[in-house]
N, C-alpha and C positions, 0 to 999 in steps of 0.2 A: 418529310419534305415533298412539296409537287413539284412533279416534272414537267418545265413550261417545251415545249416545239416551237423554235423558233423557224418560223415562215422563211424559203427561199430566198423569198422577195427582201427578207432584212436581215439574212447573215452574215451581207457584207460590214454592218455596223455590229457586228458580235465577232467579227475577225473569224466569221467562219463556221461557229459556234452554233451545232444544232440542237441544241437541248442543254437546258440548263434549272440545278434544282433551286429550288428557292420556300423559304418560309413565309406561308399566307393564309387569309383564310378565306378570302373572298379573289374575284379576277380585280379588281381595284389595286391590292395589296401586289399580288403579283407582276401588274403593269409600275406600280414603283420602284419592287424590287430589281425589276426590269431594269430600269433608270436609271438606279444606285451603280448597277453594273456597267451599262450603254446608255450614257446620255444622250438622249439625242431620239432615242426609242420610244419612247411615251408619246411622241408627236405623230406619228407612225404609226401607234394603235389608238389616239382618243382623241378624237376632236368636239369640241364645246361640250366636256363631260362626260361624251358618251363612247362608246366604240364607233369605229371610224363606217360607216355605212357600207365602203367596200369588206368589210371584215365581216367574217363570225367568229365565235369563240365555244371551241367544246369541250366541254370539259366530261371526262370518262365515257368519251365517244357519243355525250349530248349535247343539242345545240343549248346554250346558255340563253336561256329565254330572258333573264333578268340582266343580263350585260353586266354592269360591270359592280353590281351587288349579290351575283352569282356565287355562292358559295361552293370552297372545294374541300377535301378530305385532306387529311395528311398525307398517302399517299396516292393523290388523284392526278391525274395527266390530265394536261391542258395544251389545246392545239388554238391558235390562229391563223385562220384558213380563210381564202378569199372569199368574199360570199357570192353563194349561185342567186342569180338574179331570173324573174321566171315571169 
């Protein structure tokens, strides 16, 4: 299972909820499982297809270069973290 970190910024639509496991095998797959659980979430991390421009996404403490065709491990952790802008 990966382990998704749910961002500060949206555990008030997770009732709080800082981590949660989910089966996937890319960040795509994860942001639906996401959904399944917290509707409302998806709009939150992916706008027109893509991850939301303020986001990043890491997965086993790498930036996800490939967004949301990013593949992960079965036990790989995944953070959505705001993006540093520079």
């Amino acid at each position: 299972m990966v382990t998704v970190f749910i961002p500060t910024m949206l555990q008030a639509m997770t009732g709080g909820t800082k981590e949660v496991e989910v089966e996937a095998a890319n960040v795509r797959q994860i942001i639906d499982r996401l959904e399944e659980l917290y509707p409302g979430i998806k709009d939150r991390l992916v706008e027109g297809g893509r991850i939301r421009p303020n986001l990043s996404v890491a997965v086993d403490g790498e930036v996800a270069r490939l967004g949301l065709l990013e593949k992960v491990g079965e036990n790989s952790e995944v953070h959505f973290v705001p993006a540093i802008g520079g």
